[in-house]
C-alpha positions as CSV (number, residue, x, y, z in Angstrom):
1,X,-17.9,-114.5,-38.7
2,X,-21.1,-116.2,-38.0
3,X,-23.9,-115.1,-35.8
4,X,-23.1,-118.3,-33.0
5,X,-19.2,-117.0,-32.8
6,X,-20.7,-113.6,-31.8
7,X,-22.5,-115.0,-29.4
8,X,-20.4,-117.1,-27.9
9,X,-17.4,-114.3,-28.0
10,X,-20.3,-112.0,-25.7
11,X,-20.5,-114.9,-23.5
12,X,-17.2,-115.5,-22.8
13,X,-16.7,-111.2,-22.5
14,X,-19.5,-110.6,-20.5
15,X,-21.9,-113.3,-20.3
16,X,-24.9,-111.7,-22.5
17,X,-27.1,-114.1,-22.7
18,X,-28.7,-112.4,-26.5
19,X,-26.8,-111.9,-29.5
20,X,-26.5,-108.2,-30.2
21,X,-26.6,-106.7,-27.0
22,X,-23.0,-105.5,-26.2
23,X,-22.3,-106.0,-22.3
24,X,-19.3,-103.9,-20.2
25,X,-16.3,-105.6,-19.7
26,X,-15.4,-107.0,-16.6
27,X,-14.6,-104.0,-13.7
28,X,-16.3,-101.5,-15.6
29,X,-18.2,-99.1,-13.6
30,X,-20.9,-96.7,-14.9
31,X,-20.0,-93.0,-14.6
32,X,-16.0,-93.2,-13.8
33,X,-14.8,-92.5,-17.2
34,X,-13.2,-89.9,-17.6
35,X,-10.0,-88.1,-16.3
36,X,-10.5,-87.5,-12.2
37,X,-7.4,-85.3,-11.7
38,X,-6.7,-82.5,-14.1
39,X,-2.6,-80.6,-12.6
40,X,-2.3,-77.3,-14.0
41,X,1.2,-75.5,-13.7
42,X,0.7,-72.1,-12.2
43,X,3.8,-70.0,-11.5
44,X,2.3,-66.5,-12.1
45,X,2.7,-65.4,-15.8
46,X,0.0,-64.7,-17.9
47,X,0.2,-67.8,-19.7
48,X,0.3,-70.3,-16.7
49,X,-3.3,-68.4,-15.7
50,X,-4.6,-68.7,-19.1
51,X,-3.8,-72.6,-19.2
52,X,-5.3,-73.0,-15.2
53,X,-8.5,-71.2,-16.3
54,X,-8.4,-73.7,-19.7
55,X,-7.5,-76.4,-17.0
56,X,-10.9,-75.3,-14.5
57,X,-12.6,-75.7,-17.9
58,X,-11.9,-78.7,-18.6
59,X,-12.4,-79.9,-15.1
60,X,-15.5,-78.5,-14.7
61,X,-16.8,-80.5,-17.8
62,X,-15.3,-83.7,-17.2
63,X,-16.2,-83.7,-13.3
64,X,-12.6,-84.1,-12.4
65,X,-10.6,-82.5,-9.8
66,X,-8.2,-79.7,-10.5
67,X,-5.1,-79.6,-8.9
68,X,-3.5,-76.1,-8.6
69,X,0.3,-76.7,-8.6
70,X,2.9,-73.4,-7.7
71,X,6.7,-74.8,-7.3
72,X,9.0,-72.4,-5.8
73,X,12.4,-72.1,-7.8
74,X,15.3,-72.4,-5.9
75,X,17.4,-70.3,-7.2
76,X,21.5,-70.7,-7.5
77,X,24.4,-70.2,-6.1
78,X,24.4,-66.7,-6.7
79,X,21.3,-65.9,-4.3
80,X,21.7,-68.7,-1.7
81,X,23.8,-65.9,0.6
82,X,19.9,-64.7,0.6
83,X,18.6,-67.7,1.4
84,X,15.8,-66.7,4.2
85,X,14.7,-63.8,1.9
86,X,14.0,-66.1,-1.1
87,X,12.5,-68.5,0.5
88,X,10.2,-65.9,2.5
89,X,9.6,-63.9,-1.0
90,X,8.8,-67.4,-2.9
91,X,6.6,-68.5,0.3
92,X,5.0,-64.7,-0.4
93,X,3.9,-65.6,-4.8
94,X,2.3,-69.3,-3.1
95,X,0.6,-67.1,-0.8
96,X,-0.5,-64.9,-3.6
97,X,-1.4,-66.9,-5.6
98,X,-3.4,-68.7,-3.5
99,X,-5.4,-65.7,-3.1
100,X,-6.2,-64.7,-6.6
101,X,-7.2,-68.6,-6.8
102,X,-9.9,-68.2,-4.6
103,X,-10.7,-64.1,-5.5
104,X,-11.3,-65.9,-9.4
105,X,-13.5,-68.9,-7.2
106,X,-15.3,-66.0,-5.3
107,X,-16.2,-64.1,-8.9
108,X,-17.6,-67.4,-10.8
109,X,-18.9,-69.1,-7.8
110,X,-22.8,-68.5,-9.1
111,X,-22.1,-69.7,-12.8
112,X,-20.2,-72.6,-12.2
113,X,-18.3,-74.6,-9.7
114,X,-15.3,-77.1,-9.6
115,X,-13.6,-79.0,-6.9
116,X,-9.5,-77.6,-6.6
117,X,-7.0,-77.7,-4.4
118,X,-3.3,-75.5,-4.2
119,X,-0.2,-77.7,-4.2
120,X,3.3,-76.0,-3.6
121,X,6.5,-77.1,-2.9
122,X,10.1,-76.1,-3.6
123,X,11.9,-77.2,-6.5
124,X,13.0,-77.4,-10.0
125,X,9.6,-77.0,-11.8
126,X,10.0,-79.9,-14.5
127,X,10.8,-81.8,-11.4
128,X,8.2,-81.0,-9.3
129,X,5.6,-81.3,-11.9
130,X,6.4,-84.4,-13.0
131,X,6.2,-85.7,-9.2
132,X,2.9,-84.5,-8.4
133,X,1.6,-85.6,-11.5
134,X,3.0,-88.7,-10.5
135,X,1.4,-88.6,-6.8
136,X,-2.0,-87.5,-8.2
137,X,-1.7,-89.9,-10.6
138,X,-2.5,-87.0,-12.5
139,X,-4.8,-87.8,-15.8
140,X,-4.1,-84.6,-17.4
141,X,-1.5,-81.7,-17.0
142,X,-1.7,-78.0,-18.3
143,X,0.9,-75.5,-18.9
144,X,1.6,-72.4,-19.7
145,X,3.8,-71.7,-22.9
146,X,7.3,-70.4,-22.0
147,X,7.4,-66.8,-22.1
148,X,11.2,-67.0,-21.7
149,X,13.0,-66.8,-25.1
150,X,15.8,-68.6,-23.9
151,X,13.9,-71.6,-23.4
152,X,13.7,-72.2,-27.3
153,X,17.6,-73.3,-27.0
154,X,17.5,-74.8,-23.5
155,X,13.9,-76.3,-23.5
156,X,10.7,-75.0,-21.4
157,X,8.7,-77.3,-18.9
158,X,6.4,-77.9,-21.6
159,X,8.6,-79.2,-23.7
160,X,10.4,-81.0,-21.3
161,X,7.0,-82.9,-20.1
162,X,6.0,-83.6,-23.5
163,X,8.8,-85.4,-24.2
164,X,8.6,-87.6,-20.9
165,X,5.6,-89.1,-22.7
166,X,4.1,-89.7,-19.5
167,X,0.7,-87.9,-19.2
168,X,-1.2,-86.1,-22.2
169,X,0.2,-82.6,-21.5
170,X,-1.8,-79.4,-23.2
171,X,0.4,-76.4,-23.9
172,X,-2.0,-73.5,-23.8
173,X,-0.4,-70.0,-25.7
């Protein structure tokens, strides 16, 4: 291609008047690059803390918003004669871990901070991941690896959002 079909193709892009000098398409806005909402899966096993502390790091770098999410299980049939109890006793881990949240906030407060919020609702946890991901319009979301064996036959959370292809999901160990 000649120099003049450059020239003209910046023109029509983004109206640079000088060949050479690359102009921002149309919309673009200086600084907004980037993911803005970072979910992280937190349901209290050491791996779901490892990947919400790899999730704060990664929002703290890229300026986004981390977005703390707990879903309470319901549980089965077997347990629903219990029903107030596990309810109050999931309502009691949200509540927990909500507090270790902001304990770990408290401790790194002078070396580095990042904007979060907690999110919990009741749930299957695929499910309710995938809708506040969805809600958040979530640009990121991090899990913890399964720590369950039986979810090598059946198929972990992870898995089950990778495979829904819809947001770039890290797995962290």
């Amino acid at each position: 291609m000649s120099n003049e079909s450059d020239a003209e193709d910046m023109e029509a892009v983004g109206g640079a008047e000088e060949p050479g000098v690359a102009a921002a398409p149309a919309g673009f806005e200086l600084g907004t690059d980037g993911p803005k909402v970072i979910l992280a899966g937190l349901d209290g096993s050491d791996s779901s803390w490892r990947a919400t502390a790899y999730a704060a790091g990664l929002a703290r770098r890229q300026g986004a918003t981390l977005a703390v999410a707990y879903v309470q299980p319901i549980l089965g049939a077997a347990t629903a004669l219990a029903g107030a109890a596990v309810e109050e006793t999931t309502q009691e881990i949200a509540d927990e871990l909500l507090s270790a949240l902001r304990e770990a906030e408290h401790h790194v407060k002078e070396v580095w901070r990042v904007e979060w919020r907690f999110l919990t609702m009741r749930g299957d946890p695929y499910t309710g991941l995938a809708k506040l991901a969805d809600e958040l319009r979530a640009d990121a979301v991090v899990v913890g690896a399964s720590e369950q064996a039986g979810h090598r036959v059946i198929g972990s959370v992870a898995v089950r959002l990778v495979k829904a292809g819809r947001w770039p999901v890290t797995v962290v160990p």
